[in-house]
PAGU-102340 format. One record per residue: x, y, z of N, C-alpha, C in turn; chain; residue number from 1; residue in three letters. Coordinates in Angstrom, 1 decimal. Example, Ala and Ser with C-alpha at 12.3 -4.5 7.8 and 13.67 -1.06 7.14 Angstrom:
BEGIN
{r {13.2; -5.7; 7.8}; {12.3; -4.5; 7.8}; {13.2; -3.3; 7.8}; "A"; 1; "ALA"}
{r {12.8; -2.2; 7.1}; {13.7; -1.1; 7.1}; {12.9; 0.0; 7.9}; "A"; 2; "SER"}
This chain:
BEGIN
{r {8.6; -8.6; 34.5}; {8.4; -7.5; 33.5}; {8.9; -6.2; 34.1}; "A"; 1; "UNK"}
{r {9.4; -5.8; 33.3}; {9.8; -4.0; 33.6}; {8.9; -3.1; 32.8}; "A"; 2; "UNK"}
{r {9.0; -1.7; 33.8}; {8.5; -0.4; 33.1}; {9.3; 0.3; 32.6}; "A"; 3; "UNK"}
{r {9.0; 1.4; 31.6}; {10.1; 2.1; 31.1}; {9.6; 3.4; 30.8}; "A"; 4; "UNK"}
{r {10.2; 4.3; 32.1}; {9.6; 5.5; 32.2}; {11.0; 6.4; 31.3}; "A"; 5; "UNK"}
{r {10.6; 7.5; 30.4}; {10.6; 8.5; 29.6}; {10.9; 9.4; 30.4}; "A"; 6; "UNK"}
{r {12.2; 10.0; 29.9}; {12.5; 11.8; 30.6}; {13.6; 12.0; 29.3}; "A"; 7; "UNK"}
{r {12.8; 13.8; 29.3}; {13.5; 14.6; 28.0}; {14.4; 15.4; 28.4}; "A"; 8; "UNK"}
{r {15.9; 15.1; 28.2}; {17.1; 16.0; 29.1}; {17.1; 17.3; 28.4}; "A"; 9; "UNK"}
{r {17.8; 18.5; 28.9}; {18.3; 19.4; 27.9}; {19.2; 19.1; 27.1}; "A"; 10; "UNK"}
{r {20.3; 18.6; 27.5}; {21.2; 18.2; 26.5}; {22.1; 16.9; 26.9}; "A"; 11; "UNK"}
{r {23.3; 17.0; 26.6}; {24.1; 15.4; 26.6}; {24.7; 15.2; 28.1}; "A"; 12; "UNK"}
{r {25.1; 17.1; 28.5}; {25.7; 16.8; 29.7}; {24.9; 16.8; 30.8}; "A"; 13; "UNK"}
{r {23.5; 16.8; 30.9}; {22.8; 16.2; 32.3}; {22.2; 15.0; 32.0}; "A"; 14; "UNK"}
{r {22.2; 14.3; 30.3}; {22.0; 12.7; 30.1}; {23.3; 12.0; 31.3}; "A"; 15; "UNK"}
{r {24.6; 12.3; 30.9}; {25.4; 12.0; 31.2}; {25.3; 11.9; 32.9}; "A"; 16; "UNK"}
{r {25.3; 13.0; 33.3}; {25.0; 13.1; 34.8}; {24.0; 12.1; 35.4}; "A"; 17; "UNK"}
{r {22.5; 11.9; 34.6}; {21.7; 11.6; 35.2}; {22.2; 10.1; 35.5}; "A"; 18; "UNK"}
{r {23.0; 9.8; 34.1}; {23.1; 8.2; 33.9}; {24.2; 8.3; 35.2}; "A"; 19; "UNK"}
{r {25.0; 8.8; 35.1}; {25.7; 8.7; 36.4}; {25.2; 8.7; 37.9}; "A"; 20; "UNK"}
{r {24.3; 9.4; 38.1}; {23.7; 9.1; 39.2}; {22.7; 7.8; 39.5}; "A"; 21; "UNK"}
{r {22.1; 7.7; 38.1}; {21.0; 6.3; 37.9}; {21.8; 5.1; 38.5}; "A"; 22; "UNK"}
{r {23.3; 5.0; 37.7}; {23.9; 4.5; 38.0}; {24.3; 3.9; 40.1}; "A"; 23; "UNK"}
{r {24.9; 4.6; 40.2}; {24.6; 4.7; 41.8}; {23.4; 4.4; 42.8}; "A"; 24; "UNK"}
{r {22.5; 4.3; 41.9}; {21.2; 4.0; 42.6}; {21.0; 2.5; 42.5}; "A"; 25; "UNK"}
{r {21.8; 1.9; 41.3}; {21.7; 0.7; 40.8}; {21.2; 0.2; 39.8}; "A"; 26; "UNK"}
{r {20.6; 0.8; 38.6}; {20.6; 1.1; 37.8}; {21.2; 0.5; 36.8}; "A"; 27; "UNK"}
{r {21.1; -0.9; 35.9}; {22.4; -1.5; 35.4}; {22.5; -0.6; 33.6}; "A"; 28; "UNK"}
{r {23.6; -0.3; 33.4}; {23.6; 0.3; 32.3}; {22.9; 0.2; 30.9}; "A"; 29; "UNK"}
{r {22.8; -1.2; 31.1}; {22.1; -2.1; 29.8}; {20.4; -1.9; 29.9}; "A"; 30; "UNK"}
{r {20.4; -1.0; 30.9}; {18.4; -0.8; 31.2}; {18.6; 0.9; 31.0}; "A"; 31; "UNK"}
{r {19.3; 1.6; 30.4}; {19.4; 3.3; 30.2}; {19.5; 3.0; 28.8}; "A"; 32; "UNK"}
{r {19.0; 3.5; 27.9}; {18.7; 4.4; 26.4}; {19.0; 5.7; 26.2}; "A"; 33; "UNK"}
{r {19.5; 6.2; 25.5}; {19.1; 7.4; 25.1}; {18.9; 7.4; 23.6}; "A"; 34; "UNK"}
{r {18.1; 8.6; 23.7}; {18.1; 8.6; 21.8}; {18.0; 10.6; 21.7}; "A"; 35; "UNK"}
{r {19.3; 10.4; 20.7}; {18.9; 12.0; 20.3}; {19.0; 12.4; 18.7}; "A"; 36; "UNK"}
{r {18.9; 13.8; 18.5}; {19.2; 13.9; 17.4}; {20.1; 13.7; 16.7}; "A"; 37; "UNK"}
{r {20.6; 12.9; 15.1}; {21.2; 12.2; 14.7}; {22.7; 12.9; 14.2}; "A"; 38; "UNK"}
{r {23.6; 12.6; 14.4}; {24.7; 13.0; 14.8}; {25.5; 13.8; 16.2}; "A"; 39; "UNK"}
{r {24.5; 13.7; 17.1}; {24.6; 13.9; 18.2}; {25.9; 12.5; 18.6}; "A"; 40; "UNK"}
{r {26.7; 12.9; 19.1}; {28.0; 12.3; 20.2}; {27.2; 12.0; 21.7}; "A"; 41; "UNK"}
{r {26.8; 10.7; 22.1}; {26.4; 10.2; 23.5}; {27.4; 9.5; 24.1}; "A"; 42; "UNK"}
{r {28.9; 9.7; 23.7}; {29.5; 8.7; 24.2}; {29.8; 9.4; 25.9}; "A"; 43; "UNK"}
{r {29.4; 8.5; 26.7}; {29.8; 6.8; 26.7}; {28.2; 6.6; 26.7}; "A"; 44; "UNK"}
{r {27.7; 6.9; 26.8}; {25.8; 6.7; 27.3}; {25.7; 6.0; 26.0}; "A"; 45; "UNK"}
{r {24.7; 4.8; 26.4}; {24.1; 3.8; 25.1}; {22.8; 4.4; 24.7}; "A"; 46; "UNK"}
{r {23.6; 4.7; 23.3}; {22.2; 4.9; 22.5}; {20.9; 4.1; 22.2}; "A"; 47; "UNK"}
{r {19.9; 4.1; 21.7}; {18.9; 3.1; 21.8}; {19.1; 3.0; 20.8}; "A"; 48; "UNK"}
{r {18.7; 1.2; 20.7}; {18.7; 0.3; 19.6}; {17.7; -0.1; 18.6}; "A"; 49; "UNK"}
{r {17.6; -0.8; 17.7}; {16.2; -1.4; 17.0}; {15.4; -1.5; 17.6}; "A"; 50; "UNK"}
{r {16.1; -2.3; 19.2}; {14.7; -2.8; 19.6}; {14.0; -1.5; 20.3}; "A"; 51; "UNK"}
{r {14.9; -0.2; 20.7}; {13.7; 0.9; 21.2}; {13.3; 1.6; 20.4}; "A"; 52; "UNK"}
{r {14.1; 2.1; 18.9}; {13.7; 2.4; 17.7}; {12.8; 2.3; 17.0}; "A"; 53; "UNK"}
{r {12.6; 1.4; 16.8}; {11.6; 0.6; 15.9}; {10.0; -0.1; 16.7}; "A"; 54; "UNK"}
{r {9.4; -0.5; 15.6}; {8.2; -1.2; 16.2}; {8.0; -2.8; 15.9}; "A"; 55; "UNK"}
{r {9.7; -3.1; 15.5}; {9.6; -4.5; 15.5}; {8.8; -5.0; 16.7}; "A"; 56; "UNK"}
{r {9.0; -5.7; 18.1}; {8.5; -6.0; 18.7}; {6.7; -6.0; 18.8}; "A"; 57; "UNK"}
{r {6.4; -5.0; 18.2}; {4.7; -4.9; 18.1}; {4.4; -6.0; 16.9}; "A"; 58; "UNK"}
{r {5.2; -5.1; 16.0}; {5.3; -6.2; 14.6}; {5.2; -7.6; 14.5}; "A"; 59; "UNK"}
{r {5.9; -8.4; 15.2}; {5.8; -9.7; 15.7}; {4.8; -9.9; 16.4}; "A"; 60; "UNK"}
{r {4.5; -9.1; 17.4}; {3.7; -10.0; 18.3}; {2.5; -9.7; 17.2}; "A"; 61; "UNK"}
{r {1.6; -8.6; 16.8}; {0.4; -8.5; 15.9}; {0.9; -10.3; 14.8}; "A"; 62; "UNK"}
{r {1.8; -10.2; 14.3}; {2.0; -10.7; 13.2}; {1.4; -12.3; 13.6}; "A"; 63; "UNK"}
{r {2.4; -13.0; 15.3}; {2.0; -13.8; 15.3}; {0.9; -14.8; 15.6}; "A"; 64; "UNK"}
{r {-0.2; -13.2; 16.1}; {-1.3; -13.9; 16.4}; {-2.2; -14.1; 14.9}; "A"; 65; "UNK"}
{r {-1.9; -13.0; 13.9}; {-2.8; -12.9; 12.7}; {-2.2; -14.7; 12.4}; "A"; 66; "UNK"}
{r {-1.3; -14.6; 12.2}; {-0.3; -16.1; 11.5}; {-1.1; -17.0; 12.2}; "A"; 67; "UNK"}
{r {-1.3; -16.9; 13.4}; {-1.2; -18.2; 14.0}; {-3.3; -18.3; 14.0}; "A"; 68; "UNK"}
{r {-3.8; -17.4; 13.5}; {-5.5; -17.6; 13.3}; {-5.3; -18.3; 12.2}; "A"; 69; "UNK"}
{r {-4.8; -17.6; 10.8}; {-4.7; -17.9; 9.8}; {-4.1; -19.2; 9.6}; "A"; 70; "UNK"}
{r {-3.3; -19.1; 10.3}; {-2.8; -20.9; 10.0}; {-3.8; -22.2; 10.8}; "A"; 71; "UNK"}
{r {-4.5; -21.4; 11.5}; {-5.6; -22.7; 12.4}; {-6.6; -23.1; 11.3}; "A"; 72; "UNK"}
{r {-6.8; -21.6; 10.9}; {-8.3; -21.4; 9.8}; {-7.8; -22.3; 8.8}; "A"; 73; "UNK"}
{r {-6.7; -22.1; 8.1}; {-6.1; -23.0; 6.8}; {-6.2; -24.6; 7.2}; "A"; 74; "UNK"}
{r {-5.5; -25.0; 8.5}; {-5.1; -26.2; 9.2}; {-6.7; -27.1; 9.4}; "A"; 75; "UNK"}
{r {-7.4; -26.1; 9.8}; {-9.2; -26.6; 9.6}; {-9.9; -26.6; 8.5}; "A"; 76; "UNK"}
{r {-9.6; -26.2; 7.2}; {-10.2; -26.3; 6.2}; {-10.0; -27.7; 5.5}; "A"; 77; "UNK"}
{r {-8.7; -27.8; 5.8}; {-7.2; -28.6; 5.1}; {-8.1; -30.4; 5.9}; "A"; 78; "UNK"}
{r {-8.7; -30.1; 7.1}; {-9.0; -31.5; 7.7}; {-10.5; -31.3; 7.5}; "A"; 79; "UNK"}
{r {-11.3; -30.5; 7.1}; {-12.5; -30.7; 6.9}; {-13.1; -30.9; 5.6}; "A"; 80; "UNK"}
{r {-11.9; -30.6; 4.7}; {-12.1; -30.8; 3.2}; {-10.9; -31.1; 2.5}; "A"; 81; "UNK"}
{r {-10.7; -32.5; 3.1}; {-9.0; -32.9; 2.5}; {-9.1; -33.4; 1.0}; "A"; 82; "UNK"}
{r {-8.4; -33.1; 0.2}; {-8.2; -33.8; -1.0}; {-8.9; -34.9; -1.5}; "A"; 83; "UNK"}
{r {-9.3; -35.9; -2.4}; {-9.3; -36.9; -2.5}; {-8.9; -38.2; -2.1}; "A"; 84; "UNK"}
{r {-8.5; -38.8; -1.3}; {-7.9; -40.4; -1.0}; {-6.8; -39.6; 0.0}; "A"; 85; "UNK"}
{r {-7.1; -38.4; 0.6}; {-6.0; -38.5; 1.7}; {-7.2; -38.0; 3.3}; "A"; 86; "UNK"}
{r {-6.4; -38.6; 4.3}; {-7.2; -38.6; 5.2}; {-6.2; -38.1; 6.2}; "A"; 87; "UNK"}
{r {-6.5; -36.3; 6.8}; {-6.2; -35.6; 7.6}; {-6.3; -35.7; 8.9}; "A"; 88; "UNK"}
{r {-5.3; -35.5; 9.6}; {-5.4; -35.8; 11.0}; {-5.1; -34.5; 11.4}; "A"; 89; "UNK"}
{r {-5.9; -34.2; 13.3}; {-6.3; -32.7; 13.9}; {-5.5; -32.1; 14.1}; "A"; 90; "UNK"}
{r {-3.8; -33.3; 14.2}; {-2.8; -32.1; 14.4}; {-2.3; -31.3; 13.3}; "A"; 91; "UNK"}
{r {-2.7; -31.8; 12.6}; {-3.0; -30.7; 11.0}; {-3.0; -29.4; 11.1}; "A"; 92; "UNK"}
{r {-4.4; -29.1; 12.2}; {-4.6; -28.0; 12.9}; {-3.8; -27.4; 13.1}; "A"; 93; "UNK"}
{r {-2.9; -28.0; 14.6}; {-2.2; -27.4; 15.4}; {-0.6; -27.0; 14.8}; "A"; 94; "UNK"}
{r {0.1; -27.9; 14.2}; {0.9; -27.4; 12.8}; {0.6; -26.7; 12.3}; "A"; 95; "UNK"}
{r {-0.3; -26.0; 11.4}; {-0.5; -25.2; 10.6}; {-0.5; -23.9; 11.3}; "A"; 96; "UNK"}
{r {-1.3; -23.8; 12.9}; {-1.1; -22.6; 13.6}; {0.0; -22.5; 13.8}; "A"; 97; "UNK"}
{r {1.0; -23.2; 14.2}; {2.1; -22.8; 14.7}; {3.2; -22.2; 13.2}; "A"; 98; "UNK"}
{r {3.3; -23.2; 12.1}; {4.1; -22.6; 11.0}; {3.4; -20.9; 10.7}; "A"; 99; "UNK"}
{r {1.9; -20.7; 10.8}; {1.5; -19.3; 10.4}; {1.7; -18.7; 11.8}; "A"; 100; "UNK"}
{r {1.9; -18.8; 12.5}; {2.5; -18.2; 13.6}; {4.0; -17.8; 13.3}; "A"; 101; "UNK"}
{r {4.5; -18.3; 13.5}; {5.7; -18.3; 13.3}; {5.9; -17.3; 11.6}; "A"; 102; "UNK"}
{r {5.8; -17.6; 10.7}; {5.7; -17.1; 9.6}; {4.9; -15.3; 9.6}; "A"; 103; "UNK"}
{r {4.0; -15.4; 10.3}; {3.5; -14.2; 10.4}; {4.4; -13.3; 11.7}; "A"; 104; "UNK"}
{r {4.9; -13.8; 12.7}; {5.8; -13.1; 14.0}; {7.5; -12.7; 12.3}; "A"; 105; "UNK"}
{r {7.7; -13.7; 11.7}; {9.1; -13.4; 11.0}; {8.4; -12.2; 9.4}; "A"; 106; "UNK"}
{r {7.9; -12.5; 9.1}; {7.0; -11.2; 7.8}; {6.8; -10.2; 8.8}; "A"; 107; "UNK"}
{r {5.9; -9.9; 10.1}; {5.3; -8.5; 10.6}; {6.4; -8.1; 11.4}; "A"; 108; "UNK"}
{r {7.5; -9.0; 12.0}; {8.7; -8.4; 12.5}; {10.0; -7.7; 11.0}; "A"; 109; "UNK"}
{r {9.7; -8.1; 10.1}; {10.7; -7.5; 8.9}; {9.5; -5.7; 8.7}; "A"; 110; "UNK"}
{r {8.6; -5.6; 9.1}; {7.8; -4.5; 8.5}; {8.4; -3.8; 9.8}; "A"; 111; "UNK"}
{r {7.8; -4.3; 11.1}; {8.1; -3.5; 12.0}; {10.0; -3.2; 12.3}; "A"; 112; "UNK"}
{r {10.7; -3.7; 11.7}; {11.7; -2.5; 11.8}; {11.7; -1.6; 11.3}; "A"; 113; "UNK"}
{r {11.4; -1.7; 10.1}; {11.7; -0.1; 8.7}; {10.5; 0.7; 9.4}; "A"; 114; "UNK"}
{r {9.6; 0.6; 10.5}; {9.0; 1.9; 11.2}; {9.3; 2.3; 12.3}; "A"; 115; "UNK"}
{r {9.3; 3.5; 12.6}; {9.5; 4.2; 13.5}; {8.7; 3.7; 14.9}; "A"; 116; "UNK"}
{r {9.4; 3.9; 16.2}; {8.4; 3.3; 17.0}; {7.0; 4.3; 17.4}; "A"; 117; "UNK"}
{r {6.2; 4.1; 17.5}; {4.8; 4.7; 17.6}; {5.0; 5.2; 19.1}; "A"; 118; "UNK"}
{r {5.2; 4.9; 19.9}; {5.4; 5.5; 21.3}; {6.3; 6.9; 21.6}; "A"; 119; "UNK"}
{r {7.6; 6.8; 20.0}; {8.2; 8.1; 20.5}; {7.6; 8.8; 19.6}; "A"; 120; "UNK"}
{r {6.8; 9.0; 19.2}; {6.2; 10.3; 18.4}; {6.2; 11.5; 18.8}; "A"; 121; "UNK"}
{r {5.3; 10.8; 20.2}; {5.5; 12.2; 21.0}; {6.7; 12.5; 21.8}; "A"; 122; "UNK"}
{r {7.9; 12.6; 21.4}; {8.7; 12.8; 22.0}; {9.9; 13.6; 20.7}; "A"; 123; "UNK"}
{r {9.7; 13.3; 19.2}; {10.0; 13.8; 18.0}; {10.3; 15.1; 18.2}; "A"; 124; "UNK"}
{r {9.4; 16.3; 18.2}; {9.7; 17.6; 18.3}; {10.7; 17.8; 19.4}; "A"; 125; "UNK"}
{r {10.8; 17.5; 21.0}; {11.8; 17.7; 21.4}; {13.4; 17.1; 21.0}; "A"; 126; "UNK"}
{r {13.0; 16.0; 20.4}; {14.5; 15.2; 19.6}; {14.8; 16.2; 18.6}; "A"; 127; "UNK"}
{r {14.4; 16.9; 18.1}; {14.6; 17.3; 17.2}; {15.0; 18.6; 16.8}; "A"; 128; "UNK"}
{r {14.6; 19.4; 18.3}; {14.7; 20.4; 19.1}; {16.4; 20.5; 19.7}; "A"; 129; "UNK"}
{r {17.3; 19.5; 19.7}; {18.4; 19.0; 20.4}; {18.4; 18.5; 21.5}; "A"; 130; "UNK"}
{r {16.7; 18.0; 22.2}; {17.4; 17.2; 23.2}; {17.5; 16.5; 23.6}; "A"; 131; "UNK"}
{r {17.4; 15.7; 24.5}; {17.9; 14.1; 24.6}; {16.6; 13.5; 25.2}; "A"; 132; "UNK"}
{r {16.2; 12.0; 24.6}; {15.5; 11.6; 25.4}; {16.0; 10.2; 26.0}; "A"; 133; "UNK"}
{r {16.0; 10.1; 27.5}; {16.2; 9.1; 28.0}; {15.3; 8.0; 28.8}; "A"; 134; "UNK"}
{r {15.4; 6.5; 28.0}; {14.5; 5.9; 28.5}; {14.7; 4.8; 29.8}; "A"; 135; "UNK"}
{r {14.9; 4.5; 30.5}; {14.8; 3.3; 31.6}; {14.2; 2.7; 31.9}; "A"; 136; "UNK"}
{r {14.7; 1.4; 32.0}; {13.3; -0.1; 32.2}; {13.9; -0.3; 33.6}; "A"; 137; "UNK"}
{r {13.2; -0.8; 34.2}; {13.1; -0.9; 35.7}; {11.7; -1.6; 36.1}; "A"; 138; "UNK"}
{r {12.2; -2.0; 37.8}; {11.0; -3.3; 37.9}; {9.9; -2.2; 38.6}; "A"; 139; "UNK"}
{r {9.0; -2.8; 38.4}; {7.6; -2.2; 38.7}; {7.7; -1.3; 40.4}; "A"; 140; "UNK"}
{r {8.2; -2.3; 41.4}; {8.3; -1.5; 42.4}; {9.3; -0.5; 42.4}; "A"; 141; "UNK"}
{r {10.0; -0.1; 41.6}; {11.3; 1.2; 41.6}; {10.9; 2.2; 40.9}; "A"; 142; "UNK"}
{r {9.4; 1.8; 40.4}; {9.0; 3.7; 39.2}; {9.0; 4.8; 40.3}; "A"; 143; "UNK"}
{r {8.4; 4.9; 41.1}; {8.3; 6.1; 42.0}; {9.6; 6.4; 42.4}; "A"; 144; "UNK"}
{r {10.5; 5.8; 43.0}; {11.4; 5.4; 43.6}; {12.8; 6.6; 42.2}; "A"; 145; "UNK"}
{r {12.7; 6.2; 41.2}; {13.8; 6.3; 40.4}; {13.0; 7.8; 39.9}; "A"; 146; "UNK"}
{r {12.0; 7.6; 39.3}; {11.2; 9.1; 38.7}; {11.4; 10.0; 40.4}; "A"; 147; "UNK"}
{r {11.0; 9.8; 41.3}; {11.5; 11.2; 42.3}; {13.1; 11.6; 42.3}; "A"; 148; "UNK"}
{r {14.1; 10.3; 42.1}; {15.0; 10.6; 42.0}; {15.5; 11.6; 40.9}; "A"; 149; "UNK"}
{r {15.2; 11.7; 39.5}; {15.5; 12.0; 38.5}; {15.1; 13.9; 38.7}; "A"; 150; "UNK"}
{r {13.6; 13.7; 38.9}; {12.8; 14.6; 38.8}; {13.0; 15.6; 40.2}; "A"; 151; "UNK"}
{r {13.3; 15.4; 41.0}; {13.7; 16.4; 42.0}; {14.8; 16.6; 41.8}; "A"; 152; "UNK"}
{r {16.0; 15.9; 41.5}; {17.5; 16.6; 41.5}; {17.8; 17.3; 40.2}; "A"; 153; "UNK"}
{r {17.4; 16.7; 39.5}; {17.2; 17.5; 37.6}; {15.8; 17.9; 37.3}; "A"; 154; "UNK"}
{r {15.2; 19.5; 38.1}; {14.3; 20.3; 38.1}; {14.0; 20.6; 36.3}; "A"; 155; "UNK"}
{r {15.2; 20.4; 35.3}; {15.2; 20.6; 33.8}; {14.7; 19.5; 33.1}; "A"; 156; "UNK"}
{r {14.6; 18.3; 33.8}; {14.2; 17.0; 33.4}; {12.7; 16.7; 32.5}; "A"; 157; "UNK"}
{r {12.2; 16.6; 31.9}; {10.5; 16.6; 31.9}; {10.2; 15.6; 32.0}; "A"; 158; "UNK"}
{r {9.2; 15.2; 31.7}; {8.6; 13.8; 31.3}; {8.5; 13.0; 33.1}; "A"; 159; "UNK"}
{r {9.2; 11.4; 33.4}; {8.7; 10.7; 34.1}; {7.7; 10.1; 33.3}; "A"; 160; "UNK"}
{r {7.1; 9.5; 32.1}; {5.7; 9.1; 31.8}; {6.3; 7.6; 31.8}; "A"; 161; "UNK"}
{r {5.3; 6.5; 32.3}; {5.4; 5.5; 32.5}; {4.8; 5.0; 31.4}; "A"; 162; "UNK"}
{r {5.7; 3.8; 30.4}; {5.1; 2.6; 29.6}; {4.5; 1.0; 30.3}; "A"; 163; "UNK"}
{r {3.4; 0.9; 30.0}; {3.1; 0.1; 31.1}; {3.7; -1.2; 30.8}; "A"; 164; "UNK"}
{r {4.2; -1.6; 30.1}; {4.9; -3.3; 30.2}; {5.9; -3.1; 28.8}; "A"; 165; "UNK"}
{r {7.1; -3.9; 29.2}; {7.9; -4.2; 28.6}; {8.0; -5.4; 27.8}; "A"; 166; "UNK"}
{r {8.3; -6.7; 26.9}; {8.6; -7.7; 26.9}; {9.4; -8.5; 27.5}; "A"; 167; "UNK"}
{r {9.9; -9.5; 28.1}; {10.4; -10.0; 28.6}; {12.3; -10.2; 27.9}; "A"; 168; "UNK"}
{r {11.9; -10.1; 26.8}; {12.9; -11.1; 25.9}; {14.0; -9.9; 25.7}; "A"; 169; "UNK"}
{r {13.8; -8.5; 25.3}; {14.5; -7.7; 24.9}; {15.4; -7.2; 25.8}; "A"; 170; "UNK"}
């Protein structure tokens, strides 16, 4: 699992710099985001994607535990009160959780993109202000390690706030 500690730049050219230096520390490019105000130019720095955008990822996961109750609950009704002349077996159950699972992670992941992600809220007014925010995932033992780096050499930097877990898959 990675963390992904938050810092709000002034503007593109100490994003730039920072990523340049993150870089050198080791830093692989594909673990740096930025996100700014929209029509802002970050080239070369990677902009953040759906997946830091959005609240797909919450969306799914909420979706596929609701799915996967809801399809147990259905899958147990379905064997404790089967039809007439048919005779249900338990993995009924366990199928049913998994299709509402599944079914509820692909429905709550289509909501969670068209929303905003809930974590940058607070970070809105300065986006919006012109300035950049940059995010980095990194392994648990390198938060201190990377936040002193950022934060002592870019005295303009704010933030350092730590997200405590990442998903695996993104």
């Amino acid at each position: 699992m990675r963390r992904r500690l938050y810092f709000v730049l002034p503007d593109v050219a100490c994003a730039r710099q920072i990523a340049n230096e993150l870089l050198l520390a080791r830093v692989e490019d594909r673990h740096m985001h930025f996100l700014a105000q929209r029509g802002t130019d970050l080239t070369p720095l990677r902009e953040a994607g759906v997946w830091q955008k959005t609240d797909l990822v919450h969306g799914a996961e909420v979706g596929m535990i609701v799915g996967g109750i809801g399809g147990f609950l259905l899958g147990l009704m379905a064997v404790l009160t089967p039809p007439d002349g048919v005779q249900m077996q338990m993995i009924t159950v366990l199928i049913s959780a998994i299709i509402g699972a599944l079914f509820g992670a692909w429905s709550a992941s289509l909501i969670g993109a068209s929303t905003p992600n809930t974590r940058l809220k607070h970070f809105q007014a300065d986006i919006e202000a012109g300035r950049v925010l940059m995010m980095v995932d990194i392994p648990p033992s390198r938060v201190d390690e990377i936040r002193d780096l950022v934060l002592l050499r870019h005295p303009e930097a704010n933030g350092g706030s730590v997200e405590p877990t990442l998903p695996a898959f993104p």
